[in-house]
C-alpha positions as CSV (number, residue, x, y, z in Angstrom):
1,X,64.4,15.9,105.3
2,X,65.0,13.2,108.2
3,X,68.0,13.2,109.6
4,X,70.5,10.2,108.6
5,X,72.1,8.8,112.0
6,X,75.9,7.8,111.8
7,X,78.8,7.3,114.3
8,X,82.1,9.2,113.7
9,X,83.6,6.3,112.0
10,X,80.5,5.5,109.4
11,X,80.9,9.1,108.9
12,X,84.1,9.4,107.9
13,X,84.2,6.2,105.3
14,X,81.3,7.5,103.6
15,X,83.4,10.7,103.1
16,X,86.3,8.3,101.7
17,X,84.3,6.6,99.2
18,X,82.9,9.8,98.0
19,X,86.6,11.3,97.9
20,X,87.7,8.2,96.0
21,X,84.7,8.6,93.7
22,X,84.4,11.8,93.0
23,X,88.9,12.1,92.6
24,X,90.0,8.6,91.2
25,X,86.6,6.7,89.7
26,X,84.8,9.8,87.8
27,X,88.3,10.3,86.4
28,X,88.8,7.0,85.0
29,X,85.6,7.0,83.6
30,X,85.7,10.3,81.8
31,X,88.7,9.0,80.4
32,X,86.9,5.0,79.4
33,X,84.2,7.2,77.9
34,X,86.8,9.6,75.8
35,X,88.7,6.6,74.6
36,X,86.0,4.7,73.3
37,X,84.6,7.7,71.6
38,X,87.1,8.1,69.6
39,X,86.6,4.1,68.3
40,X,84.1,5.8,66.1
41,X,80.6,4.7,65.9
42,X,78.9,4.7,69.0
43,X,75.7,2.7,68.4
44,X,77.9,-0.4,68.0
45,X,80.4,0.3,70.9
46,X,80.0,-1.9,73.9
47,X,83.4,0.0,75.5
48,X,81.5,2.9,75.3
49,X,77.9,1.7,76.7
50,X,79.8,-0.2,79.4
51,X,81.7,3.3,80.4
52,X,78.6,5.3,80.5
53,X,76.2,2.5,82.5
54,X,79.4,2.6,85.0
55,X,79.4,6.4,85.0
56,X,75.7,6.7,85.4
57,X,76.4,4.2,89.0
58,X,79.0,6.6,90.1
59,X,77.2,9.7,89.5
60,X,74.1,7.9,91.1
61,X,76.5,6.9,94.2
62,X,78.4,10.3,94.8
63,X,75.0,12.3,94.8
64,X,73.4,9.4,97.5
65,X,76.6,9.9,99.2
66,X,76.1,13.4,99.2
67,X,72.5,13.5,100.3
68,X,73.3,11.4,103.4
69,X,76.1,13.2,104.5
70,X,74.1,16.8,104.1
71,X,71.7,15.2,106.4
72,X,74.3,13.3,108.7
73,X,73.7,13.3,112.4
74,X,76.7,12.2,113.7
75,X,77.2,11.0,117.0
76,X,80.4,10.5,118.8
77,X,79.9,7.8,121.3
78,X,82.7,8.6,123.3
79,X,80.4,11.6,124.4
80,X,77.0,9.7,125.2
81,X,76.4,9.4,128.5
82,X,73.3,7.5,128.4
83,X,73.3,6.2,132.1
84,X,74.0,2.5,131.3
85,X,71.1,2.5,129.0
86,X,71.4,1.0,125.2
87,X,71.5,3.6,122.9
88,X,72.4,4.9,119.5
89,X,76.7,3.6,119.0
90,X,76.8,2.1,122.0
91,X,78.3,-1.6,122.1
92,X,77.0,-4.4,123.4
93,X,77.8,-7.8,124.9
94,X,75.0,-10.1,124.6
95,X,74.6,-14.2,125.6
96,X,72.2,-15.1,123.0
97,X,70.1,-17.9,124.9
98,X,69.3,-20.1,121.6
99,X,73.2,-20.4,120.5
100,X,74.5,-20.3,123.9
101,X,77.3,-18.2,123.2
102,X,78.2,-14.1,124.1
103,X,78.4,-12.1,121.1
104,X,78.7,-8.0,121.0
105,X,77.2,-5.5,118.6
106,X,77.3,-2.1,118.2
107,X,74.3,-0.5,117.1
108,X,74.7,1.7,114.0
109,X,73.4,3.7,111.1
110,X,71.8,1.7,108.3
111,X,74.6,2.4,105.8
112,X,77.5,0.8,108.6
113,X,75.6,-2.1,109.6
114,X,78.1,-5.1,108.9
115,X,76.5,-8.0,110.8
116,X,79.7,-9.7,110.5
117,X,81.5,-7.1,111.8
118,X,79.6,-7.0,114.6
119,X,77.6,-3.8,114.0
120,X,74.3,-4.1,113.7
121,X,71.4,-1.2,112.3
122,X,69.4,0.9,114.3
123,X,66.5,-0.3,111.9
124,X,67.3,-4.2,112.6
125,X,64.3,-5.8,115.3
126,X,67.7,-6.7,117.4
127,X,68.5,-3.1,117.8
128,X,64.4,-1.7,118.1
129,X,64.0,-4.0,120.7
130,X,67.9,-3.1,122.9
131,X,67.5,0.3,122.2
132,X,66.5,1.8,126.1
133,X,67.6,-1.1,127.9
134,X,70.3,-1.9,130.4
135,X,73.0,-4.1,131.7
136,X,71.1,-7.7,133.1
137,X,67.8,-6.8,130.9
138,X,66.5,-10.0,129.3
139,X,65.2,-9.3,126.0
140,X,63.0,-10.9,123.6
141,X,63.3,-10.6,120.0
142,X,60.8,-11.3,117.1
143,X,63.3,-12.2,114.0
144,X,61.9,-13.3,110.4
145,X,62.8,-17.3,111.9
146,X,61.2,-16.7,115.1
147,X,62.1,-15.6,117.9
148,X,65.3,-15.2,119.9
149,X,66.0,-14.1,123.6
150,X,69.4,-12.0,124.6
151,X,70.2,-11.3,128.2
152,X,72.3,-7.6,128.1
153,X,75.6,-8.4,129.8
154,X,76.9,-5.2,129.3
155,X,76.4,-1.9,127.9
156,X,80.0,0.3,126.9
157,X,79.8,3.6,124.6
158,X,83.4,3.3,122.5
């Protein structure tokens, strides 16, 4: 199986949400499901369909969880020493040439990306196209809307 890239910090809020599944929402359910049981006929129960379609998610969650964390790489990048050069969780400060304007990413595993929060996926034509570069690169970008041009300002492994 391929190896899942993550940085420390994906890593460990993927095991939080499978703690919190697998401790406080399986739980809950069990419990929805019991409950509604016991309001007698099933076949008419929508508390009781509703509790097993939710418990059918979580279960379908905790083992995708699971599977992704078995095949975690996880990469620290306090310890990459990469030479300047864009890699895997490094951060970057970018002037995007079409907005005029600086903004940073950090380039990340495919379940942490959170454009907003400024971390961008591995997988995302930004990222394939930074990945091997270095501070005063200029680099074009093909994007579903076009195409967009970042010059790397600077590269920093947090």
């Amino acid at each position: 199986m391929t190896k899942v890239p993550l940085t420390v910090s994906g890593a460990e809020k993927l095991k939080a949400e499978l703690h919190r599944l697998k401790t406080t929402e399986r739980p809950r359910i069990i419990q929805a499901i019991a409950e509604a049981r016991a309001h007698g006929d099933l076949s008419e129960n929508a508390e009781y369909h509703a509790a097993k379609e939710q418990q059918s998610f979580i279960e379908g969650r905790i083992s995708d969880l699971e599977m992704k964390l078995g095949n975690a790489q996880v990469i620290d990048p306090l310890t990459v020493n990469a030479g300047g050069r864009v890699v895997f969780g490094a951060t970057l400060d970018l002037f995007e040439e079409e907005g005029q304007r600086e903004v940073t990413y950090q380039i990340v595993g495919e379940d942490e990306a959170d454009i907003n929060g400024g971390k961008i996926s591995i997988g995302s034509p930004i990222a394939r196209a930074l990945i091997g570069k270095e501070s005063g690169d200029v680099v074009e970008v093909r994007v579903p809307d076009g195409t967009r041009q970042y010059e790397i300002l600077d590269v920093r492994y947090i």
